[in-house]
matplotlib code that plots the C-alpha trace (Angstrom):
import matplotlib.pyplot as plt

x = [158.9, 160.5, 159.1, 161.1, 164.5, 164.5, 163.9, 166.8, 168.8, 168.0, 169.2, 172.8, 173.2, 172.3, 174.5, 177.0, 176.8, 176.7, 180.1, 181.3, 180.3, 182.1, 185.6, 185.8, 184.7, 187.5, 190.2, 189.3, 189.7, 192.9, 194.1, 193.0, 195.2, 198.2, 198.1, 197.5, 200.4, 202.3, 200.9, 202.0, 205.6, 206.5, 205.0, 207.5, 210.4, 209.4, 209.7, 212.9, 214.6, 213.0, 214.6, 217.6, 218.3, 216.9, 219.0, 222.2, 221.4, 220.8, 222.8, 224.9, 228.3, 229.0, 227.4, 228.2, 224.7, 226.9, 227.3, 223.8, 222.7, 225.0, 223.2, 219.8, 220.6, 222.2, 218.9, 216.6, 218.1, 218.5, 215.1, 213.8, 215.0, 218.3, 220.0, 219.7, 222.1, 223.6, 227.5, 229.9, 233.1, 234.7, 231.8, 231.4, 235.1, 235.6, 232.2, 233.9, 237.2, 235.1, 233.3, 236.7, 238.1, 240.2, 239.3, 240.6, 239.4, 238.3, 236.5, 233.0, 229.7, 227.1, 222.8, 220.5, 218.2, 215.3, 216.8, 220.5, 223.9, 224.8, 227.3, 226.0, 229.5, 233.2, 235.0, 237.0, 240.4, 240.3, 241.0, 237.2, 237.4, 240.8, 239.4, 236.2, 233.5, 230.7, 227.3, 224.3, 226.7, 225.0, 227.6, 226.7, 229.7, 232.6, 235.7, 233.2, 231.0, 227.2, 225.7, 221.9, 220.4, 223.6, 223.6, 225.6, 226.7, 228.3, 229.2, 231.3, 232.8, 234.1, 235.3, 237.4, 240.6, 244.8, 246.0, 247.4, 245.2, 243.8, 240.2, 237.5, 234.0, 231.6, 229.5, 226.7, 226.7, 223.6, 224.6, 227.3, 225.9, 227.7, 228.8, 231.9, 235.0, 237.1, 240.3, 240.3, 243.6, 242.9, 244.4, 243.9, 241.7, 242.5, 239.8, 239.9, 236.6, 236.4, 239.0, 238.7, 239.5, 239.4, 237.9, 239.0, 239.5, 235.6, 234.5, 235.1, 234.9, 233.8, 233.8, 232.5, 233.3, 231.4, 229.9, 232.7, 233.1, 235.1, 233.3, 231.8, 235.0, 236.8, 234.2, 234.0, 237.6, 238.1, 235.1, 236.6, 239.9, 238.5, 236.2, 237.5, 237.6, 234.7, 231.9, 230.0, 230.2, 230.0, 229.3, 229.6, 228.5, 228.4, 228.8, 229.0, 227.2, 226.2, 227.5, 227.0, 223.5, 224.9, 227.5, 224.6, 222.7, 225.8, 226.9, 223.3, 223.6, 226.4, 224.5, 220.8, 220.4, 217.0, 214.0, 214.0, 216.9, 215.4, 213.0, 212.6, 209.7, 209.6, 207.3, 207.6, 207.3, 210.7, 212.3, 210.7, 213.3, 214.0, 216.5, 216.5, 218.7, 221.0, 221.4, 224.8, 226.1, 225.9, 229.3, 227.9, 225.7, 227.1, 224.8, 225.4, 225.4, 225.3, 226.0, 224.2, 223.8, 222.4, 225.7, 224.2, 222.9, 221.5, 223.3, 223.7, 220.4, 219.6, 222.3, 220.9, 217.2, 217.4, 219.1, 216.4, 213.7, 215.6, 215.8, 219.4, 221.1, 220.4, 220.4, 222.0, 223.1, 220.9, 218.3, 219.8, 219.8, 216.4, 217.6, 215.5, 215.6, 217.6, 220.0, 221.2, 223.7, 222.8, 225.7, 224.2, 227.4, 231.0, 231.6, 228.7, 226.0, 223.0, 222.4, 218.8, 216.3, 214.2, 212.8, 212.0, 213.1, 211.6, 213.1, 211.9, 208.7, 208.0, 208.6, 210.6, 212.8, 212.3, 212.6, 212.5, 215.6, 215.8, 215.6, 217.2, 216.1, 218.4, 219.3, 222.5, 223.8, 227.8, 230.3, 232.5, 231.9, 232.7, 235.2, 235.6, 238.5, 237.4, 239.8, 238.1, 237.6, 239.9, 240.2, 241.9, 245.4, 245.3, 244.7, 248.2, 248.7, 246.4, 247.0, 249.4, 248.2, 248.6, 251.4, 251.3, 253.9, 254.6, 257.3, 259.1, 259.2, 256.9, 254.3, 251.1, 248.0, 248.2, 247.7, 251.0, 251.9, 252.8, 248.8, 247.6, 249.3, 248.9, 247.1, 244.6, 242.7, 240.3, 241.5, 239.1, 240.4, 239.7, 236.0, 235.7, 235.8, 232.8, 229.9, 228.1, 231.2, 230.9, 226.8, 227.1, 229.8, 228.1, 225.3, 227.6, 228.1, 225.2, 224.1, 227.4, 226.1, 222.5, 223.5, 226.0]
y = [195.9, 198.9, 201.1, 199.0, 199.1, 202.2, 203.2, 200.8, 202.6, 205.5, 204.9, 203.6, 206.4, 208.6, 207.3, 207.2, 210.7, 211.1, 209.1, 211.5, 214.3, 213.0, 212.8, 215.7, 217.5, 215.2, 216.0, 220.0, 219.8, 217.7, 220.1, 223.4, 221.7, 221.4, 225.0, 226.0, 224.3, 225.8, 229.2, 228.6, 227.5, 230.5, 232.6, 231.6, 231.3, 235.0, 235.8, 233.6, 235.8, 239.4, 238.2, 237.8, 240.5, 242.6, 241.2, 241.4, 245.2, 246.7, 244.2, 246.3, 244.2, 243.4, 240.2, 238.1, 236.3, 233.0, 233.2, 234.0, 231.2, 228.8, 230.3, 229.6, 226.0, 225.5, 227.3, 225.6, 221.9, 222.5, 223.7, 220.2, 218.0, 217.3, 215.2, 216.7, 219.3, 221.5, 219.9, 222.5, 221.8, 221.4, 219.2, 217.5, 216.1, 215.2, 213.1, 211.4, 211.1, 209.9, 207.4, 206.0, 206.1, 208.8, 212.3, 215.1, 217.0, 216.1, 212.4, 213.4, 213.1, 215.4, 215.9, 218.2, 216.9, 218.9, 221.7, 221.4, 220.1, 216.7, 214.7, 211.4, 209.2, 210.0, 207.6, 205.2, 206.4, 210.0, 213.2, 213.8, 210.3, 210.6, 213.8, 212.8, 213.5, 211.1, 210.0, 212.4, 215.7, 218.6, 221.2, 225.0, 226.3, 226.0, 228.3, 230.4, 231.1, 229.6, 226.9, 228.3, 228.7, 226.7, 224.6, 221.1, 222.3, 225.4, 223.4, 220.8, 223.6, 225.3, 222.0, 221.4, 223.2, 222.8, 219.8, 220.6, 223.2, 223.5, 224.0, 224.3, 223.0, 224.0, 221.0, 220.0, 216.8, 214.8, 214.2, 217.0, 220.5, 223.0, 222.7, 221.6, 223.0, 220.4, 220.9, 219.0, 219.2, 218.4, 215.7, 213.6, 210.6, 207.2, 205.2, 201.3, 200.7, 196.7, 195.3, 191.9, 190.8, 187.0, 186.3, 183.1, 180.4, 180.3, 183.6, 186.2, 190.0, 192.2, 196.2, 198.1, 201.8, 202.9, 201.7, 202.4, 200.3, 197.5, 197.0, 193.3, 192.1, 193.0, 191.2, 188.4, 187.5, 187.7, 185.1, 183.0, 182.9, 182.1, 179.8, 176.7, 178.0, 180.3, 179.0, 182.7, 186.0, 189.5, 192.6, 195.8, 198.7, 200.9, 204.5, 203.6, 206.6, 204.7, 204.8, 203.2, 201.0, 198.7, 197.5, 197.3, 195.1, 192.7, 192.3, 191.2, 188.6, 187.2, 185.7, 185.8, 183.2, 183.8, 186.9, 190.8, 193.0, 195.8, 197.8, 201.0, 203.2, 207.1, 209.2, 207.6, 204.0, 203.7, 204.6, 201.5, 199.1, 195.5, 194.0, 190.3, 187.5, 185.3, 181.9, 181.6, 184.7, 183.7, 182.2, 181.6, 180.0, 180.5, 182.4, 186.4, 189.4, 192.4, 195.7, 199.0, 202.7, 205.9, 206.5, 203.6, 205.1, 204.5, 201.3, 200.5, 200.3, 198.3, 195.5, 195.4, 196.0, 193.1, 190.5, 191.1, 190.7, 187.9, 186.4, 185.6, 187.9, 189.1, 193.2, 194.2, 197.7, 201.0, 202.4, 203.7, 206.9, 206.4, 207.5, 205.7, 207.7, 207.1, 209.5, 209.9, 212.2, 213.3, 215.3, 218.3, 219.7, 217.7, 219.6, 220.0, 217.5, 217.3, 214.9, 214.6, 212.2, 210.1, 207.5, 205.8, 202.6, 199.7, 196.6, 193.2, 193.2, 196.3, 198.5, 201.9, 203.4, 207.1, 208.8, 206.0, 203.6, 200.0, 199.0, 196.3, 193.2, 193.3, 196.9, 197.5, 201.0, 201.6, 200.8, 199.1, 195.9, 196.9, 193.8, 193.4, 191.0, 189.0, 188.9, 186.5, 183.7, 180.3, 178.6, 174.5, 176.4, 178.2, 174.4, 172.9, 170.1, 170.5, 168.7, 170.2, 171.1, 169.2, 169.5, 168.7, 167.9, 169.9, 169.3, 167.9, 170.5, 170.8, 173.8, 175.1, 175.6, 179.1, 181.5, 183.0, 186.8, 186.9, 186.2, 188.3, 191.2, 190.0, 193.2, 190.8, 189.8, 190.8, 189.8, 189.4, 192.7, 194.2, 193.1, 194.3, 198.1, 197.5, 195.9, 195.7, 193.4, 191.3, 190.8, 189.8, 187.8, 185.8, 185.5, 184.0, 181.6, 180.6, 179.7, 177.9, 175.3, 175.4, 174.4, 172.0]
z = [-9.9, -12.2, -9.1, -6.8, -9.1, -9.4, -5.6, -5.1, -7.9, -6.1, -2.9, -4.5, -6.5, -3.4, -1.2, -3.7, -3.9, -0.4, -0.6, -3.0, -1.1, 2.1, 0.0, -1.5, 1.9, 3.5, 1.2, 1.3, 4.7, 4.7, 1.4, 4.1, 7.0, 5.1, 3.6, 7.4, 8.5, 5.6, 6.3, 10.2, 9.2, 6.4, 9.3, 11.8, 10.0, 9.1, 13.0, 13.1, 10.8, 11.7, 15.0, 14.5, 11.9, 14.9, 17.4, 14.7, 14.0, 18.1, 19.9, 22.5, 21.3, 17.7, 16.7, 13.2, 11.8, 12.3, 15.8, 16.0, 14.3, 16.6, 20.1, 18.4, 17.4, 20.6, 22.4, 20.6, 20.5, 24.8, 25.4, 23.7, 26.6, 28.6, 26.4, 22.9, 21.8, 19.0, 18.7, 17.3, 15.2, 18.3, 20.6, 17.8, 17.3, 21.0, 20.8, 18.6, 20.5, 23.2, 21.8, 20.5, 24.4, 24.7, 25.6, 27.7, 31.0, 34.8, 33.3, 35.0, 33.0, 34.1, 33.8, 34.6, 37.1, 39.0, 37.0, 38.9, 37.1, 38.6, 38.4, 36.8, 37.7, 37.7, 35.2, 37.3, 37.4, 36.3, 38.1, 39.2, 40.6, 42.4, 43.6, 45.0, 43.2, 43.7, 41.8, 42.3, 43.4, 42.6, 40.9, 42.4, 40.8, 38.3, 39.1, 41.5, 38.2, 39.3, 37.4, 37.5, 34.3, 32.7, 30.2, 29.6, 26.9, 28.7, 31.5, 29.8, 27.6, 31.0, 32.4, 29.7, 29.5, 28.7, 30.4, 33.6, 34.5, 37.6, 38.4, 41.2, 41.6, 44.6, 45.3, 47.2, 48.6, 50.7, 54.1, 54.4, 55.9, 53.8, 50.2, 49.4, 47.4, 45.2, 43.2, 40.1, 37.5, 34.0, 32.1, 29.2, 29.7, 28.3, 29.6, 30.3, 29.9, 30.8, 33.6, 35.5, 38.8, 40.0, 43.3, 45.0, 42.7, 40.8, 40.7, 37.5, 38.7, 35.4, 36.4, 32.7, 33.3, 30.3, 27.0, 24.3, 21.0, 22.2, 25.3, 24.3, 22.2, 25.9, 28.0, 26.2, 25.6, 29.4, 30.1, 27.3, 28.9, 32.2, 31.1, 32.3, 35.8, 36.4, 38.1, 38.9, 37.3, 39.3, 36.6, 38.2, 36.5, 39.3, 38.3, 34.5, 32.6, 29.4, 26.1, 22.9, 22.4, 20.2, 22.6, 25.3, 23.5, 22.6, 25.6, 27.6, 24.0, 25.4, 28.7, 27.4, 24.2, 23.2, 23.8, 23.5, 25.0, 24.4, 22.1, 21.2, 20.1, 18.4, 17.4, 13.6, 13.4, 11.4, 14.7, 16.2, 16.7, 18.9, 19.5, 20.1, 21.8, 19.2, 20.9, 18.4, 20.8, 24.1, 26.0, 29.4, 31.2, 35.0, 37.6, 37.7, 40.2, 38.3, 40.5, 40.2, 41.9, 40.9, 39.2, 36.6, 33.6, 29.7, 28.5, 32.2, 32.7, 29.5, 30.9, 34.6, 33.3, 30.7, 32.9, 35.4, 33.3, 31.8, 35.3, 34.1, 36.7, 40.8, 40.3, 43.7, 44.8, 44.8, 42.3, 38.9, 37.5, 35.2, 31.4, 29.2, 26.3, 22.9, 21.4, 17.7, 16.4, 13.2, 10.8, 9.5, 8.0, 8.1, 10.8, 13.1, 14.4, 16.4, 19.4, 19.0, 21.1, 18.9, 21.2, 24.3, 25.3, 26.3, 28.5, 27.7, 30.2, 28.3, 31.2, 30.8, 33.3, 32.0, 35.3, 37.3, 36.9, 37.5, 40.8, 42.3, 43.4, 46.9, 47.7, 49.4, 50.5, 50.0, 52.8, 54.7, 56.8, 60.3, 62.2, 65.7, 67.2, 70.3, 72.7, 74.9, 72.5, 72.7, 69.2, 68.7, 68.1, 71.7, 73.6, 74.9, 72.9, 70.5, 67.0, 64.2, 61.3, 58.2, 55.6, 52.4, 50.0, 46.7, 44.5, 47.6, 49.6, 52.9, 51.9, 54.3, 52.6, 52.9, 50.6, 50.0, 50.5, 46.8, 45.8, 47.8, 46.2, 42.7, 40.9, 39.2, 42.7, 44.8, 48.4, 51.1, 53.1, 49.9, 50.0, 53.7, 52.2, 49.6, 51.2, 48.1, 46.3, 49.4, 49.0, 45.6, 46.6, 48.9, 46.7, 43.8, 46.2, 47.4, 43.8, 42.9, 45.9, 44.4, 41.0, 42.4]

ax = plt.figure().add_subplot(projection="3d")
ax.plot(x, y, z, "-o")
ax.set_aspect("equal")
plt.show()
């Protein structure tokens, strides 16, 4: 029996020992990591520096260590992916501007895609958009200075200029045969970022040019005041780059009342984040077309992406641009920043559109709906003695029920001749339609 305790005490104090053994083993080689890591770190900051006091001492042209330090940050933050970036004094306090919906320049956003600056979207309204510039143009050159191996960074900075300065991008356009040359004059950009139109007498047009920070207080006081009345909503958010994620998520909370928006996920886990439906936020309830194009970007593609998911919405237009990644800009001095990508984000069927955008559920290419009058045709009004049509009375007075000349140039509606020109308004208005009758 002793023989047998103490084989039994044995073993234990074996494999205790063997347990013992493991950990310290373990934590050498975790303790020998780290110091390797450390070793590899001291070591390249070492390069780092020898670098640039190299660079500073032989350069051809006279170079001060803080310039040097700018055109490694900016080299370094560039090289990560195409949306991070190194923000200067001056980058950093237009960002800013921006965000708050006023800026200066041509009001064009711009990506690198395939390696080539494109234009994402022209801001409604702005001199890129009265000039011509269009969604997925690929920008060859900027004042006859080539765009290969240039950054956004340098591209926007040579875009920008004095108000009232001319300037001229060489573009290449899909369909055309040779590039094209357009002339663009700067100006300062006040953007209205929400604007609505009413269509006929039920329907609520809602065009969102970009994501700014009033962008759901606008939306919703313009449902809110059409309430009563409005029976279908069309969202466009055609050629809309993106903006701020907050304002993203707030406005999908306004139609969806309960489920995920959107999550995110980083390489840490505190940079996990979703964002859920509050059924306290949501105003409306009426049946949605939301429109989309490859001009559609970032907090555009949350919006469409969600309301599909959601089934809330019918996504009609052309596959979006495909940015699904979160940005952050992070102060490093009170001056200077860096737009860093933390994370990828997810829509609520957990898909991501990294690369791949959200595609709609009826696609519809751009254009005009071609009308033909025939001549041969004989309608009730063309038979001798056919019947009158009938009057009625208003306030007295004998009145047709017409619509009146004065409507149809009121700046707040969308006319039917207007909806001839954009055969993707004119789907999604049919569409509205159709489930007005549905829901009865």
């Amino acid at each position: 029996m002793k023989n047998k305790k103490f084989i039994t005490l044995g073993f234990i104090s074996v494999g205790f020992a063997m347990t013992l053994l493991f950990s310290t083993n373990l934590f050498a080689k975790t303790y020998e990591n780290e110091e390797n890591k450390e070793a590899s770190r001291l070591q390249s900051l070492a390069k780092f520096t020898k670098v640039i006091s190299i660079v500073e001492q032989y350069n051809v042209d006279d170079v001060t260590i803080e310039e040097l330090m700018d055109k490694a940050l900016q080299g370094m933050m560039n090289n990560l992916d195409a949306h991070s970036s190194y923000l200067t004094h001056k980058e950093y306090k237009k960002l800013k501007v921006q965000t708050n919906g006023e800026f200066g320049g041509l009001g064009i956003t711009v990506g690198i895609k395939d390696g080539a600056l494109t234009v994402i979207a022209p801001i409604e309204g702005t001199p890129a958009d009265k000039a011509g510039l269009k969604a997925s143009d690929i920008i060859l050159k900027i004042d006859n200075e080539s765009t290969i191996n240039m950054t956004i960074d340098e591209a926007v900075s040579r875009m920008r200029g004095k108000v009232g300065d001319p300037i001229d991008l060489t573009i290449v356009r899909e369909g055309e045969a040779k590039p094209l040359s357009i002339h663009i004059v700067r100006a300062i950009i006040t953007i209205e970022s929400v604007y609505t139109r009413a269509i006929g007498d039920d329907i609520l047009y809602i065009r969102v040019t970009s994501f700014d920070k009033k962008v759901t207080e606008d939306v919703s006081k313009a449902i809110k005041n059409k309430k009563s009345t409005t029976k279908g909503i069309v969202l466009d958010l055609r050629n809309n780059p993106g903006g701020l994620l907050d304002q993203a998520v707030d406005l999908v909370d306004l139609f969806v009342n309960e489920g995920d928006i959107v999550s995110q996920k980083g390489r840490e886990k505190n940079d996990d984040r979703t964002y859920k439906a509050s059924k306290s936020k949501t105003i409306t309830k009426v049946p949605m077309v939301v429109l989309i194009n490859g001009g559609s970007a970032s907090a555009s593609e949350i919006v469409s992406g969600a309301l599909q998911d959601h089934k809330r919405a019918v996504i009609l237009g052309e596959n979006t641009f495909g940015k699904g990644s979160v940005q952050v800009v992070l102060p490093i001095t009170e001056e200077e920043a860096i737009k860093l990508t933390i994370a990828r984000y997810y829509l609520p069927s957990g898909r991501t559109i990294q690369a791949v955008g959200v595609k709609p559920d009826i696609e519809v290419l751009p254009g005009e709906i071609k009308t033909h009058e025939n001549g041969f045709s004989i309608k009730e009004s063309e038979l001798k003695k056919h019947l009158e049509e009938e009057l009625i009375k208003v306030d007295g007075d004998d009145k047709k029920e017409t619509q009146t000349k004065e409507d149809k140039d009121k700046k707040d509606i969308i006319t039917p001749e207007q909806m001839k020109k954009d055969i993707q308004l004119k789907e999604a208005v049919d569409i509205i339609r159709a489930l007005i009758i549905i829901k009865g």
